[in-house]
Every structure is written in structure tokens, then in C-alpha cells.
N, C-alpha and C positions, 0 to 999 in steps of 0.2 A: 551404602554400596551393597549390590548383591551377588548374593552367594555364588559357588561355583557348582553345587547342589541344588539351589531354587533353578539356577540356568539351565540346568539340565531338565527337570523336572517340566519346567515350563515347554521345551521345547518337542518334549515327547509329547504333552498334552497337543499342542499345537499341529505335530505333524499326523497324530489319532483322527485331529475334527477335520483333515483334509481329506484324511482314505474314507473316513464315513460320506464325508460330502459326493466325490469321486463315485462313492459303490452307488450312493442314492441318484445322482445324477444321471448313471446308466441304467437302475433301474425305470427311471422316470422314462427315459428315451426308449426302452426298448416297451413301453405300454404304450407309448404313442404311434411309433410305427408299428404295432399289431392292431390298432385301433383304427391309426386315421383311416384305412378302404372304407371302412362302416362308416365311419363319419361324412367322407367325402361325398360318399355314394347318396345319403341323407341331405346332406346339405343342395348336392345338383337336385334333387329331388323338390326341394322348397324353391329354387329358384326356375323351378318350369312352372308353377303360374304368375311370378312375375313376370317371366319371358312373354309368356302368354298375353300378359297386358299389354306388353311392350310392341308386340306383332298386332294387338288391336288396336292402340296409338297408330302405329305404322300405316296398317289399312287403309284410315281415315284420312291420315294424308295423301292419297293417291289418290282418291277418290272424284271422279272430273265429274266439275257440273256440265248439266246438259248442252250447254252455251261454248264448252270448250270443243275446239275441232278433233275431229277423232285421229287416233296417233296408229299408224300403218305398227307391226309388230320388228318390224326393224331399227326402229328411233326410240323403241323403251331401254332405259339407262342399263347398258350392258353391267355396270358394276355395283351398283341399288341393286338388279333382278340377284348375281350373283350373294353378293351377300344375304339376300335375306335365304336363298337358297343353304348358304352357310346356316343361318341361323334358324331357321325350321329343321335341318340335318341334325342340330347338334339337340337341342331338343328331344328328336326325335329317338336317337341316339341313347341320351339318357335313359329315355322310358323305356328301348325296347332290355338296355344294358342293365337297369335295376332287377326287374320283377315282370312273370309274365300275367302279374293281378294289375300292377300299374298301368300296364301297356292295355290291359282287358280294360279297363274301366275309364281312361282317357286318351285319346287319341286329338293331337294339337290340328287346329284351324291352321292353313296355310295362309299367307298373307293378298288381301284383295287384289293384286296385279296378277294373280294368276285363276284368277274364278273362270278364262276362258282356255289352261291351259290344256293343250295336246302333246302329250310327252313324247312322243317317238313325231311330231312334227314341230317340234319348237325351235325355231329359225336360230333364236336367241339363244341355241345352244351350239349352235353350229361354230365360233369364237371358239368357244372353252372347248368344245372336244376337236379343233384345229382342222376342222373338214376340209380337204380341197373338192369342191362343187363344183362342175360343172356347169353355170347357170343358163348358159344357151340350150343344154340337153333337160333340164327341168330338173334335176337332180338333190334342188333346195328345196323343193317340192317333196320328195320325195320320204321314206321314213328313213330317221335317222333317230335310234332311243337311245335315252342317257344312261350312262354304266351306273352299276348300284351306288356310287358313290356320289352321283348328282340327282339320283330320286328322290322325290318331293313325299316321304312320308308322314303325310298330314292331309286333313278333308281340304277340298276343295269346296269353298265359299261358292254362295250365290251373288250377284248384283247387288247393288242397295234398290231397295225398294222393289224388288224380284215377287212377283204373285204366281198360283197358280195360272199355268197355263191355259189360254181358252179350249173349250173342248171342241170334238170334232163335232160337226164338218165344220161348223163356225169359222175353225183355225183358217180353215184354207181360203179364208180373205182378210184375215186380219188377226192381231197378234197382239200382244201385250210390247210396248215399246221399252219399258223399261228390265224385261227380261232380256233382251237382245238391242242394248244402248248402241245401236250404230244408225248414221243416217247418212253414213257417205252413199251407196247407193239408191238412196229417195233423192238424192242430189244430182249427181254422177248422170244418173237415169231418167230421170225425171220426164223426158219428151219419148222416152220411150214406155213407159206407163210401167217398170216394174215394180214401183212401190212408193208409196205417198206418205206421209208424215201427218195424221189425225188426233191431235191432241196427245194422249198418252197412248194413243193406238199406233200399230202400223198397217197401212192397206197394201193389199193388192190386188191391182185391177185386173193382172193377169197376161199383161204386157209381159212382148220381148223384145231383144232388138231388131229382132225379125218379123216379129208379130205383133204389131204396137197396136191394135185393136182386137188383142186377144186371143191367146190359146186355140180358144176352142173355135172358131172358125179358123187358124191356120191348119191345124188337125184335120179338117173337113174338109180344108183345097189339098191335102194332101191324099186322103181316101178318094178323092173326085178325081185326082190327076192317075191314081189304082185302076180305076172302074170301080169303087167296092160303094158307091150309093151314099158316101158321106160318115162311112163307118168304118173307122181304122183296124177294127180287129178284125175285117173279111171274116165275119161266122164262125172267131174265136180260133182262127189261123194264124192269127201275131196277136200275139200271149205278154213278151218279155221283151223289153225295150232296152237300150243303153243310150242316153242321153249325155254326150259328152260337152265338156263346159255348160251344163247346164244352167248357171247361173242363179235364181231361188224359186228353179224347179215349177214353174206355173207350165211347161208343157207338162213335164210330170202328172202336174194336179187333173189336168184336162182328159188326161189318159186314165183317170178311175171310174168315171160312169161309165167308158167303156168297156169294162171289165180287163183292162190294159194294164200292168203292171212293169212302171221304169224303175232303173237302177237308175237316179239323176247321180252324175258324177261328175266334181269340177276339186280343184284345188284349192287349198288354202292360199288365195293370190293377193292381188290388190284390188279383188271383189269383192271387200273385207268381210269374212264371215256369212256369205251367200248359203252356204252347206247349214249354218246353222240357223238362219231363218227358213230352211227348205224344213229341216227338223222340226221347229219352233210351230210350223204349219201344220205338223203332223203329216209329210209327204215322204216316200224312201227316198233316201237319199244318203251317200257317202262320201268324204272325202277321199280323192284321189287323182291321179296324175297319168298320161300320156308322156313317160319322161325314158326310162333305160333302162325298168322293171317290167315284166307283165302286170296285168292288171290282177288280183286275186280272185280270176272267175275261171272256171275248167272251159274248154274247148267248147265250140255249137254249142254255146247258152242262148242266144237271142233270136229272135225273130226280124230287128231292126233295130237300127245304130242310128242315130239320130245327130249331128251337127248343125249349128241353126249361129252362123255368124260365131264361131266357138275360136275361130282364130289362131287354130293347130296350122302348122304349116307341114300339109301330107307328106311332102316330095323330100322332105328331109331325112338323108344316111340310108338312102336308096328303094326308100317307101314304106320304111320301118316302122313309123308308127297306124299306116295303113293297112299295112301285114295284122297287125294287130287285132285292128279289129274283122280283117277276113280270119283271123283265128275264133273270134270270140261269136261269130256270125255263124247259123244255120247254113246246111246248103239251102242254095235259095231262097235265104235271109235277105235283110233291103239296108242299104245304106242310103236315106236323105241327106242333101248336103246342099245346105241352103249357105250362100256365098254370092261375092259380087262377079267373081271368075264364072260363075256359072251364066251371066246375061250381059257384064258388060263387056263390049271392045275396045275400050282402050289397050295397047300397048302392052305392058303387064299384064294385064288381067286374062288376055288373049294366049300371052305365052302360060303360063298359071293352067289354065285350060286345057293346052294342047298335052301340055305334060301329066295333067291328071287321067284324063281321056286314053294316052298311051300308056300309065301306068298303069291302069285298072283293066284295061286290054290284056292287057301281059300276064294281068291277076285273073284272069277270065270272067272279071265283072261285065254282064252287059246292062245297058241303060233299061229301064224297066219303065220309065215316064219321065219327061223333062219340060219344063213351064217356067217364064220367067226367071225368077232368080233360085229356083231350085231344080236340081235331079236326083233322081233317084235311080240307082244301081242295084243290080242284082248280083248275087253270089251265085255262080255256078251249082246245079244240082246233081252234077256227074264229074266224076274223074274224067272223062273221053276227053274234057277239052285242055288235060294238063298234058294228055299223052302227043295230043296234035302239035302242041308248041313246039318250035324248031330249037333240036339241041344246042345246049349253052346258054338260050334267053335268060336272062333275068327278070323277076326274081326265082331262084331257084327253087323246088321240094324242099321242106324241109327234111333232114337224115330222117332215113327209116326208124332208128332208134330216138328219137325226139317224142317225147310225152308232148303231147299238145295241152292235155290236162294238169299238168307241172303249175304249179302259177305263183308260189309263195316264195316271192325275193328271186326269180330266175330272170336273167337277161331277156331283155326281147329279140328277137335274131330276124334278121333280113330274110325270111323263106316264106313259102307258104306252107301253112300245116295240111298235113296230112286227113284224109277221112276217108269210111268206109263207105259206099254209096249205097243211100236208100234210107238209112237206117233215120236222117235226124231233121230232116225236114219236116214242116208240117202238110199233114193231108198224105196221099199217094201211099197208103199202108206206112207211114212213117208213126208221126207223132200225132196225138188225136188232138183232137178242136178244143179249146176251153169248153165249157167247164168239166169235157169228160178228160182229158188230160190230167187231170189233180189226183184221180183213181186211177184211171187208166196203167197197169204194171208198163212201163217205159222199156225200148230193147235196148239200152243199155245197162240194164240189170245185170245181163249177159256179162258185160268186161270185166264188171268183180262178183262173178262166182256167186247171183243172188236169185234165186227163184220166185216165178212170179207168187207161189205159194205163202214165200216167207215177206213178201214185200205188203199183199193182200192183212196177211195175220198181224205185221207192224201197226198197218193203219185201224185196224181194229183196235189195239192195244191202246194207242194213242185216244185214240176218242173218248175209252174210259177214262183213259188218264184225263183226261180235260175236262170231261163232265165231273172229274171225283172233284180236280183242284176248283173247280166252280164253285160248286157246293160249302164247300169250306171257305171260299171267300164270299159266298154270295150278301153277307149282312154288314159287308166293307164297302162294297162295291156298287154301281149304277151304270148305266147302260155305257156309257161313253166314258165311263174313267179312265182305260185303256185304248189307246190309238197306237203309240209306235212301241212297240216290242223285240228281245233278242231273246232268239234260243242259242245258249250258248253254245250247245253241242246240239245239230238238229238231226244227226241219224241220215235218216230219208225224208224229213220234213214230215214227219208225223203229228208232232204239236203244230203247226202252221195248219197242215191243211184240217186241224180240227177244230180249230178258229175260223175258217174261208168264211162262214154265216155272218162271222161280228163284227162290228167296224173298225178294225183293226187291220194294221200290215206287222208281219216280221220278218225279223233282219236274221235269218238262217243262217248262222258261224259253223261251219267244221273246222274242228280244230286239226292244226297242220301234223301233231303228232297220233294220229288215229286214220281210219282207212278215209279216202277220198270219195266220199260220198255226193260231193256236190254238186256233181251234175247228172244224179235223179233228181235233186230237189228242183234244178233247173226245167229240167225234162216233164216234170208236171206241173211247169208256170209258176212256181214260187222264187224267189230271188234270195241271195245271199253273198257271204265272200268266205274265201278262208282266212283262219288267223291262225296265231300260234300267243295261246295264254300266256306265255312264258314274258309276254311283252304286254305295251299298254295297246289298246285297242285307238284306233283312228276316226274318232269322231269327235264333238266337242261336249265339254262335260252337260249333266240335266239334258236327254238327248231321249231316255227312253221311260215309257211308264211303268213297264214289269220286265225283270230281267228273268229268265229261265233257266235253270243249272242241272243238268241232269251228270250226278256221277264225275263232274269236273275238275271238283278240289282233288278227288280222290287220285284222276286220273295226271293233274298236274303233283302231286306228290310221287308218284313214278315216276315223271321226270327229274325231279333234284332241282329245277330251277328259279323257284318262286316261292315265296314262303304263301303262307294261308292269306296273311295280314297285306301282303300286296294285291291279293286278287280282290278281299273284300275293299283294300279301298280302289282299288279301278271298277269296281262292282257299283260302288260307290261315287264314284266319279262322273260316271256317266248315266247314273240312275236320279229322276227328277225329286224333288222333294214331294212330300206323299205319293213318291213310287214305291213299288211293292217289290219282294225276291221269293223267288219261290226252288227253294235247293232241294234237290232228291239226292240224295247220298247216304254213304254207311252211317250207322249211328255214332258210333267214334266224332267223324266228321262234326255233324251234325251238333252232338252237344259241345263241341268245341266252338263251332261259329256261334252258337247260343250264349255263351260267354261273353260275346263281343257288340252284341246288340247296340248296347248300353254306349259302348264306345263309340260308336258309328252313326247313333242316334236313329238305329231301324228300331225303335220300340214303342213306335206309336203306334202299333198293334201288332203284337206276334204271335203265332200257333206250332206245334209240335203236332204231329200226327204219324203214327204208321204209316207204312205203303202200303196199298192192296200187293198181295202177290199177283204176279204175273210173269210171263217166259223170259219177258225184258231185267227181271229182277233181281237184285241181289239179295243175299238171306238175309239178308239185318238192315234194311232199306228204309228212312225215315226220309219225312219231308221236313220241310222247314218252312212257314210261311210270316214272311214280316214285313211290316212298312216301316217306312222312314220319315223321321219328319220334317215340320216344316221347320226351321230356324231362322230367324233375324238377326242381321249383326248383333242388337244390343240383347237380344239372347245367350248365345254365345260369348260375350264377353262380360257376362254379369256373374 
């Protein structure tokens, strides 16, 4: 039997090894919770490139062979596209939330269902952000961008089996099939000659629905139906075209030997991807819409507006989308508008007629030549005949206070715009004839405060600047490697017109937070739109071969709304593989995007250089020049 002593004894022991146990256990707890962040943070860190795998498994099952019919963007599985958008964010997420070395040195592939995506146009997002659309007014159309919480922080993949691009002019009859995998319109179209299906090629004969024996003689009945001899630019008098629904832009193409330069402009429709075979072609061309926005072009940009079977219905919300384009038209600009209203009489067609005829009246368009199934209208070149219209008509002036040149996300409004008379027409001491228009100082210099001195001095500046960036790429480069270009911020179009020699076009962006510059670029025949960097740009990705950045990052870092790493990848997004960047910016800048090369895969050749000084210059102004490469899936996923 035991003691009353031992019982004691023992039980001291016993309650000792429990307050030791106790202190060590909280010890133990409180190193784990000062610990696990590290670990945690580590651990997501290993599991981004098994993600990684998991997104090129993903890929591959998406991937349709040529033999599958092509799927319109509103029957892709809203809740697949959704999740893997989850799951690229979270990824994405990890790396930018670790380290900003991790985020410099890999940047995640986004998953093959979106190598054709348009963020501020992705139909497929219109669900999730609970849009109510208007889809009679075009408004599905129209841009709609995802909040930062649905942006795709990741490159955007190419095709399988995606090649270099043909180069120009080649392009402009034929294309690589497997860079632009659609054949619904070789189908669709087919009696109408837009485009033919040639082994791994695609052709175009040049066909439209208008012109099924080709462009370039329907262009010629339309100069013959002018008087101008079979030559649409009348001796360099119509410069700038707007070609609306133009479908994959072969009037466009027919319009470059004549020294003719279109904005082709159609929608992301159920003419799947028409914008980006106009691309693919190397022709200008935009996506956009006739829908409850202006279009992003200042006021008298054009010479002629062009409709050719384009299937806008004019007479709609009291001539509103017609206003439109008397806003974007010259005085005594031309509206062509090839339609069946214009030659048949049936019943409809007749009424159609009556009612365009009296709305265009009202608009003080007169007929300028009419033949068959097209007319061609003229835009008044005076005020006198808005003063003669009997008070109250419709459609009204637009208010005195109305920018005409406003154009970035503003409503379109049932009026007619406003103009000063003389000042914007071609010929008649207005705007000079191509090709002296390009130099020629423009009298709208005048509206914003710019003398013909300093407009003269710009383009000097410019031409250095373009001979210098030559030089420095000239042992990358060959005659035709560049065809479709953007300046991201083009000023007055100084780099464009120091390019007019090479076989290149560019796509001239003023950005929307900086002065309105864009309709001198207009005014000397070069084309372009406004944007606002703070969002994604409206074209479809691998679109251009050199992008242009003058002072951008810098200038988007004033704003607050973008970080760096979103601009490089829509910079990215929309730049082709072995396309080139060419950034002028502070040094700061500069060696920060230097950093990220690696990540983005521009380091298939990159250069650092001083800026020469010059009046345009900042004190610490470097360039930056890099290419991108070419990647293959199983590149990327090895």
C-alpha cells in the first residue's frame, strides 16, 4: 500500500510535466503563427508552376480541329471562360502579392480560349458584369471593360500553329490560315468573292457584296459617276475615307494605290473576326460600332464616308446615326451609299427612299451623282443653307456650346454639328491636295493656340527622330518588316508623317487625358482615334508590328490609373510576335521596363540608347528598343 507521502510526491511531479507541456505548447503555437505568412507566401509560390501546367493541360483541350465548325463568341461556356478567369487572377495575384522580382521575371500564359481576346469588347463578360444592353441600339457592341477584378493578368497566347505573318503587299491577297482559324466567311460569302479557303492559305479576290468582281473597278464606277477620270482621289482632294461595315476591308485595300487612305470600320458581329483579317492583311482598319456613342474621331475628318450594303438602318431615333456621320464629314465631303433603296421600287424600298431623300434634305445634303444601285451625296459647304431652313425643322443645330470634336464615350445627339465656313474643305484656300496636305500647316492649328512656326519645327524634329530610331534598328530589320504600326501618343502625327516614304500605315492614338490634337493629324491625311490608356485598347491581339511610345508610361503614371504592368501587357497583347517597342521615356521609366523584358518575352533583341536632345525633350530621356518573341505552345509550357 502506498504512502500518504509518495502520494503526494507523485502528484506534484505529475502536475510540474503538465505546466511544462502547457508553456512548450504555446511556445510551439506562437512560432507557427509568426511563421506560417513566410511559409504560406512560399508555398503558393511552388504551386504557380504547377498551375501553370494545369492551364497548358487546359489549353489543349480547347483546342478545335480545323473540321470543327466555328463557335460565334456567345455559345463559349460562360462558366469554363469564368473560371479559368478565376484561375489565371489567382495566379496572377500570387506573383504580383509575393515579390516584385517574381512578377519581373515571370508573367503566366493565359489559357488558349482567349488568344483572340478584346477586353473592353468581350460579349462573354457582359453576364458577369449584369449589363442591361440595349441590343436593337448596338450597345453589345459597343466597349464595355472589365473592373480590375476580372482582368486577365497574363500574355495572351497565339493560335496553334500561328507563323509569321505574310509580309506586304503580298498580305493584301492572301494570309496565313492558321493565324486567323475562321472560315465562316469563305462560307457565308463565298458567291460573293470575299475570301476563299487555299490550302493553309486564305485568299482574297477582292470581292464585296456590292462589288463581287472587285474593288478596284467598283472604285472606278464611282470616280466615273464624279467626273474625276476613274480616279477617286480627284488630284489628291479626297485623302480620308470612313468605310463603314466594311467587312475585310478590300474597298480599303483598293483605296492605297490611290494614294487614298480608309479608317475601314465594322463591329465585332456575326462577321466573325472580319476586323481582324482586315489586320492580318495589313490594311487600317478598327473595330467599332454606329451604336449610342460617337465614334472616337474629331469633327471634318473625312473626305467620304463610304456604305456599300453595310445594313445600318439611317432613319433610326430621328437620323441619329446619319448626323453622325454629317458630323465626321468635311464640308462638302461625299457620302456613297450603295443599297437596294437606292434603285429598287418595290413597296419598301420606295418608302426607305423617300425618307432618306427627305432626311438628307433637311440635312442639306445634295445629290452629287446617282447611278444604279448607288448615290452619292454631298455635304453642304456653307452655313447659308442651315439659315434658310424654316424654323423648328428637324433635325436641329446642334447647341452653340456642343464640341463637335468631343468624341471619347460622349452620346451621339440628334443635331447637326456645328462648322466654321471655309475653313475645312478641300481645294478653295481650305485644306491643300495630298500630298502637299501632310506639310502643308492646317488652319486649325488656330483652335488650339499653335502656330504655323511651331507646327513646321514639330515636323522637323520628328524626321530626326525617325532617321535616329532607324539607324539603331537598321541590322534587325528589312524592307517590309513593318506594315501596320501605332503611335501611342502621336502629337501632330510627326512620326506618321515621317514614315509617308515606307510601306507602312499608322494608327495615330491621342490619348484622351492630354490636349486634342487629332484633328491636325486628320487635316494632313493621316488617320487615327482617340483612346484613353487607362483601358484596354479595341483591336484584336498580334495586330501591330512596332508599337510607338513616346513619354506614355510616364504620362499614365500622373494619372493613378494603371499600373506599368498593365500597359506592358496590352502593349503586349496587341503587338505581333517578332514585333518590336520602341519607348522614349524618363530614365527611371525606362530601366524599370528593362526589368521586365524577360517576363514578357521582348528579349529577342533589346537596345538601351540616349535620346538626342531636342525642344520635344525631357532632361533625362532614354529610348528603349526591344523585340518580342516568337513562342510556341510547347515552348511555353516546357
Amino acid at each position: 500500500m502506498m504512502s500518504h507521502k509518495s502520494h503526494s510526491h507523485k502528484k506534484r511531479l505529475t502536475l510540474t510535466a503538465c505546466v511544462t507541456l502547457v508553456a512548450f505548447s504555446l511556445v510551439v503555437m506562437y512560432c507557427v503563427s509568426f511563421l506560417k505568412p513566410a511559409a504560406s507566401n512560399r508555398s503558393d509560390l511552388d504551386h504557380v508552376h504547377v498551375e501553370e501546367i494545369e492551364l497548358t493541360n487546359l489549353k489543349r483541350t480547347v483546342v478545335q480541329d480545323d473540321a470543327t465548325p466555328d463557335v460565334e463568341p456567345e455559345s463559349v461556356d460562360r462558366e469554363g471562360d469564368v473560371k479559368v478567369r478565376g484561375h489565371i487572377s489567382k495566379i496572377s495575384k500570387v506573383i504580383e502579392d509575393s515579390d516584385s522580382d517574381a512578377f519581373s521575371n515571370d508573367i503566366p500564359l493565359c489559357d488558349l480560349r482567349f488568344s483572340e481576346l478584346i477586353p473592353c469588347l468581350d460579349r462573354n463578360l457582359h453576364n458577369e458584369l449584369k449589363l442591361k444592353l440595349n441590343h436593337s441600339l448596338m450597345e453589345h457592341y459597343e466597349r464595355h471593360c472589365p473592373p480590375p477584378d476580372l482582368k486577365l493578368n497574363c500574355r495572351i497566347p497565339a493560335p496553334p500553329n500561328y507563323k509569321l505573318p505574310i509580309q506586304w503587299p503580298a498580305s493584301r491577297d492572301q494570309v496565313w490560315r492558321s493565324n486567323v482559324p475562321h472560315t465562316f466567311l469563305a462560307l457565308e460569302k463565298s458567291d460573293q468573292h470575299w475570301m476563299t479557303i487555299n490550302g493553309d492559305k486564305i485568299n482574297f479576290p477582292g470581292g464585296g457584296t456590292h462589288f463581287h468582281d472587285g474593288a478596284d473597278k467598283y472604285i472606278a464606277s464611282l470616280a466615273q459617276m464624279l467626273g474625276y477620270d476613274e480616279n477617286l482621289s480627284n488630284h489628291g482632294n479626297i485623302r480620308t475615307v470612313l468605310d463603314v461595315g466594311c467587312g475585310v476591308a478590300s474597298f480599303g485595300a483598293y483605296l492605297l494605290p490611290l494614294d487614298i487612305l480608309a479608317m475601314s470600320l465594322a463591329p465585332n458581329d456575326v462577321h466573325e473576326n472580319q476586323i481582324q483579317f482586315a489586320l492580318e492583311r495589313g490594311i487600317p482598319a478598327a473595330l467599332g460600332v454606329l451604336g449610342t456613342k460617337r465614334l472616337p474621331f474629331p469633327s471634318k475628318s473625312f473626305d467620304l464616308a463610304h456604305c456599300s450594303r453595310c445594313r445600318i438602318d439611317w432613319l433610326q431615333r430621328d437620323g441619329m446615326l446619319l448626323l453622325e456621320v454629317d458630323r465626321l464629314l468635311r464640308p462638302g465631303g461625299l457620302f456613297a451609299w450603295s443599297s437596294p433603296p437606292a434603285y429598287r421600287d418595290d413597296e419598301e424600298d420606295v418608302k426607305i427612299w423617300e425618307a432618306m431623300s427627305d432626311l438628307v434634305e433637311r440635312m442639306c445634303w445634295e445629290i452629287a451623282a446617282k447611278e444604279k444601285q448607288t448615290v452619292i451625296w454631298m455635304k453642304t459647304k456653307t452655313i447659308d443653307c442651315y439659315d434658310r431652313r424654316p424654323e423648328g425643322i428637324a433635325p436641329p443645330l446642334c447647341d452653340e456650346d456642343d464640341d463637335p470634336d468631343e468624341a471619347w464615350g460622349v452620346p451621339m445627339k440628334a443635331c447637326i454639328s456645328r462648322f466654321l465656313q471655309g475653313q475645312y474643305q478641300a481645294g478653295e484656300k481650305g485644306l491643300a491636295a495630298w500630298p502637299n496636305r501632310l506639310t502643308s500647316p492646317p488652319l486649325r492649328l488656330t483652335d488650339l493656340g499653335i502656330n504655323s512656326q511651331e507646327f513646321l519645327k514639330d515636323n522637323i524634329i520628328w524626321r530626326s527622330r525617325v532617321d535616329f530610331y532607324w539607324e539603331q534598328l537598321d541590322a534587325e530589320i528589312e524592307e517590309h518588316t513593318f506594315r501596320n504600326i501605332m503611335d501611342m501618343k502621336a502629337h501632330f502625327g510627326g512620326f506618321a508623317a515621317a514614315l509617308v516614304e515606307k510601306p507602312v500605315w499608322v494608327m495615330n492614338i491621342i490619348p484622351t487625358f492630354g490636349s486634342n490634337t487629332l484633328k491636325i493629324i486628320y487635316d494632313r491625311g493621316l488617320i487615327g482615334a482617340l483612346h484613353d490608356w487607362c483601358e484596354s485598347y479595341s483591336t484584336y491581339p498580334r495586330t501591330y508590328d512596332l508599337i510607338h511610345a513616346w513619354n506614355v508610361f510616364s504620362d499614365l503614371a500622373n494619372q493613378g490609373c494603371s499600373s506599368m504592368e498593365d500597359l506592358l501587357l496590352e502593349m503586349d497583347r496587341i503587338l505581333r510576335p517578332k514585333g518590336f517597342v520602341i519607348i522614349r521615356d524618363k530614365e527611371t521609366v525606362i530601366n524599370q521596363i528593362q526589368t521586365r523584358l524577360q517576363a514578357l518575352h521582348w528579349n529577342a533583341w533589346s537596345r538601351i540608347v540616349d535620346a538626342v536632345f531636342d525642344e520635344l525633350s525631357n532632361a533625362d530621356e532614354k529610348i528603349l528598343f526591344a523585340r518580342k518573341q516568337l513562342m510556341t505552345l510547347d515552348d511555353e509550357s516546357s
